[in-house]
C-alpha positions in Angstrom: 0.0 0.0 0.0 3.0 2.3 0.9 4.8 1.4 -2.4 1.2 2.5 -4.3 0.9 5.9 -2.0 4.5 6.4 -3.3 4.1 5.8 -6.9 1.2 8.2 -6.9 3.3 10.7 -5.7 6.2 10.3 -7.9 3.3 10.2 -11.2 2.4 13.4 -9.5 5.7 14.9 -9.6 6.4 13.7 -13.4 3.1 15.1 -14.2 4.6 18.8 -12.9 8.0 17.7 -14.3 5.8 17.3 -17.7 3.7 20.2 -17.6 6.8 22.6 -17.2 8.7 20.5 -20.0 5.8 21.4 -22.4 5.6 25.4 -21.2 9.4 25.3 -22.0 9.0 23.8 -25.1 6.2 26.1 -26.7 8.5 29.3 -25.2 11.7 27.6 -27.4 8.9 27.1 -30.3 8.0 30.9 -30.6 11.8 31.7 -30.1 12.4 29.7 -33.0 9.7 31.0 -35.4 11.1 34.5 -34.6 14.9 33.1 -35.3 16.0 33.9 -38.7 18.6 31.2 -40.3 20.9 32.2 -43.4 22.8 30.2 -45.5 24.9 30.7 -49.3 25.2 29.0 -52.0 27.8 29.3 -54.8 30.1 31.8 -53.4 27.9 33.7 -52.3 25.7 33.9 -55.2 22.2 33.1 -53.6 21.8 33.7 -50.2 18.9 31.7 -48.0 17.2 32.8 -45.6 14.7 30.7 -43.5 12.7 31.2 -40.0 12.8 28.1 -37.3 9.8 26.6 -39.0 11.9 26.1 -41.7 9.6 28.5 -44.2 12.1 30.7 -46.6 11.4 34.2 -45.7 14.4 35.7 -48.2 16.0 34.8 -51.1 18.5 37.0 -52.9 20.5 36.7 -55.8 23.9 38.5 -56.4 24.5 38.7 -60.4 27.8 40.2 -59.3 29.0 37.0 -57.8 27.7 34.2 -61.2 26.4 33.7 -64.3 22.6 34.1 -63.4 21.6 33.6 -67.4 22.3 29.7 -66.7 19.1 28.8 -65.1 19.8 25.4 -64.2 22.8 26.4 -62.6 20.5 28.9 -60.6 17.9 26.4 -60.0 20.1 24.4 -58.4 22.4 26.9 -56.2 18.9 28.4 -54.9 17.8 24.7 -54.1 21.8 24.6 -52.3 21.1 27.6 -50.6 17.6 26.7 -49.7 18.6 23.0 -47.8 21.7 24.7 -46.2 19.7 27.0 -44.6 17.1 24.8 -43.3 19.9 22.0 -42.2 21.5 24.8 -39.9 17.7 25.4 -38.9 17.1 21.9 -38.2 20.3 21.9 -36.3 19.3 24.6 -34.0 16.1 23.7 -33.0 17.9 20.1 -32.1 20.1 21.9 -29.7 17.5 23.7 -28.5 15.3 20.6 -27.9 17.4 19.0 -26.3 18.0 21.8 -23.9 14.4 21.7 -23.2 14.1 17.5 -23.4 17.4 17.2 -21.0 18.8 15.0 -23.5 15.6 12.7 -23.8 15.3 11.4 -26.8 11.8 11.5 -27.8 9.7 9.7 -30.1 9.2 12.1 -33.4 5.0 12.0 -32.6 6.0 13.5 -29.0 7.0 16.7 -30.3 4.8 19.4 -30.7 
Protein backbone atom coordinates (compact mmCIF):
# COMPACT_ATOMS: atom_id res chain seq x y z
CA UNK A 1 0.00 0.00 0.00
CA UNK A 2 3.03 2.33 0.87
CA UNK A 3 4.82 1.36 -2.35
CA UNK A 4 1.21 2.52 -4.33
CA UNK A 5 0.93 5.90 -2.02
CA UNK A 6 4.53 6.42 -3.32
CA UNK A 7 4.09 5.81 -6.87
CA UNK A 8 1.20 8.18 -6.88
CA UNK A 9 3.32 10.70 -5.66
CA UNK A 10 6.24 10.31 -7.89
CA UNK A 11 3.28 10.22 -11.18
CA UNK A 12 2.44 13.45 -9.47
CA UNK A 13 5.67 14.91 -9.63
CA UNK A 14 6.35 13.65 -13.41
CA UNK A 15 3.11 15.05 -14.22
CA UNK A 16 4.61 18.77 -12.90
CA UNK A 17 7.99 17.65 -14.33
CA UNK A 18 5.77 17.29 -17.73
CA UNK A 19 3.68 20.21 -17.60
CA UNK A 20 6.81 22.56 -17.21
CA UNK A 21 8.75 20.50 -20.00
CA UNK A 22 5.81 21.42 -22.39
CA UNK A 23 5.57 25.36 -21.21
CA UNK A 24 9.40 25.30 -21.97
CA UNK A 25 9.00 23.75 -25.14
CA UNK A 26 6.22 26.07 -26.68
CA UNK A 27 8.46 29.32 -25.18
CA UNK A 28 11.69 27.64 -27.36
CA UNK A 29 8.93 27.08 -30.29
CA UNK A 30 8.02 30.93 -30.58
CA UNK A 31 11.75 31.68 -30.06
CA UNK A 32 12.41 29.71 -33.01
CA UNK A 33 9.69 31.02 -35.40
CA UNK A 34 11.05 34.48 -34.62
CA UNK A 35 14.85 33.08 -35.29
CA UNK A 36 15.97 33.85 -38.75
CA UNK A 37 18.55 31.21 -40.33
CA UNK A 38 20.89 32.25 -43.40
CA UNK A 39 22.77 30.15 -45.49
CA UNK A 40 24.86 30.73 -49.31
CA UNK A 41 25.23 28.97 -52.05
CA UNK A 42 27.78 29.27 -54.76
CA UNK A 43 30.09 31.78 -53.37
CA UNK A 44 27.90 33.69 -52.31
CA UNK A 45 25.74 33.88 -55.21
CA UNK A 46 22.21 33.11 -53.58
CA UNK A 47 21.75 33.70 -50.21
CA UNK A 48 18.87 31.74 -47.96
CA UNK A 49 17.20 32.79 -45.63
CA UNK A 50 14.74 30.68 -43.53
CA UNK A 51 12.73 31.20 -40.03
CA UNK A 52 12.83 28.14 -37.32
CA UNK A 53 9.85 26.65 -38.96
CA UNK A 54 11.90 26.09 -41.67
CA UNK A 55 9.64 28.55 -44.23
CA UNK A 56 12.09 30.67 -46.58
CA UNK A 57 11.40 34.16 -45.72
CA UNK A 58 14.38 35.72 -48.20
CA UNK A 59 16.01 34.81 -51.12
CA UNK A 60 18.46 37.01 -52.87
CA UNK A 61 20.51 36.74 -55.75
CA UNK A 62 23.88 38.47 -56.40
CA UNK A 63 24.54 38.74 -60.35
CA UNK A 64 27.84 40.21 -59.26
CA UNK A 65 29.00 36.97 -57.84
CA UNK A 66 27.67 34.16 -61.21
CA UNK A 67 26.42 33.75 -64.28
CA UNK A 68 22.64 34.14 -63.43
CA UNK A 69 21.65 33.62 -67.45
CA UNK A 70 22.34 29.67 -66.71
CA UNK A 71 19.14 28.81 -65.13
CA UNK A 72 19.84 25.35 -64.19
CA UNK A 73 22.82 26.39 -62.59
CA UNK A 74 20.48 28.91 -60.61
CA UNK A 75 17.87 26.44 -60.02
CA UNK A 76 20.05 24.42 -58.44
CA UNK A 77 22.37 26.89 -56.18
CA UNK A 78 18.86 28.37 -54.91
CA UNK A 79 17.78 24.73 -54.12
CA UNK A 80 21.77 24.57 -52.25
CA UNK A 81 21.14 27.55 -50.56
CA UNK A 82 17.62 26.74 -49.71
CA UNK A 83 18.62 23.02 -47.84
CA UNK A 84 21.73 24.74 -46.18
CA UNK A 85 19.75 27.04 -44.62
CA UNK A 86 17.14 24.76 -43.34
CA UNK A 87 19.94 22.01 -42.24
CA UNK A 88 21.50 24.81 -39.94
CA UNK A 89 17.74 25.40 -38.86
CA UNK A 90 17.13 21.91 -38.17
CA UNK A 91 20.33 21.88 -36.27
CA UNK A 92 19.29 24.61 -33.97
CA UNK A 93 16.08 23.67 -33.04
CA UNK A 94 17.86 20.12 -32.09
CA UNK A 95 20.11 21.92 -29.71
CA UNK A 96 17.47 23.73 -28.47
CA UNK A 97 15.35 20.65 -27.91
CA UNK A 98 17.43 18.96 -26.30
CA UNK A 99 18.05 21.77 -23.91
CA UNK A 100 14.43 21.73 -23.21
CA UNK A 101 14.13 17.46 -23.38
CA UNK A 102 17.36 17.16 -21.01
CA UNK A 103 18.77 15.00 -23.49
CA UNK A 104 15.62 12.70 -23.82
CA UNK A 105 15.32 11.41 -26.80
CA UNK A 106 11.77 11.49 -27.77
CA UNK A 107 9.69 9.70 -30.10
CA UNK A 108 9.24 12.13 -33.44
CA UNK A 109 4.99 11.96 -32.58
CA UNK A 110 5.96 13.45 -28.96
CA UNK A 111 6.97 16.71 -30.28
CA UNK A 112 4.83 19.41 -30.75
Amino acid sequence: MLDALKNLGNLGDMMKKAQEMQSKMQQMQEEMTRKQITAQAAGGLVTATVNGKMQLVNLKIDKTKGDVTDLEFLEDVIVAAVSAAQDQATQILQAEMAKVTGGLNLPPGMLP
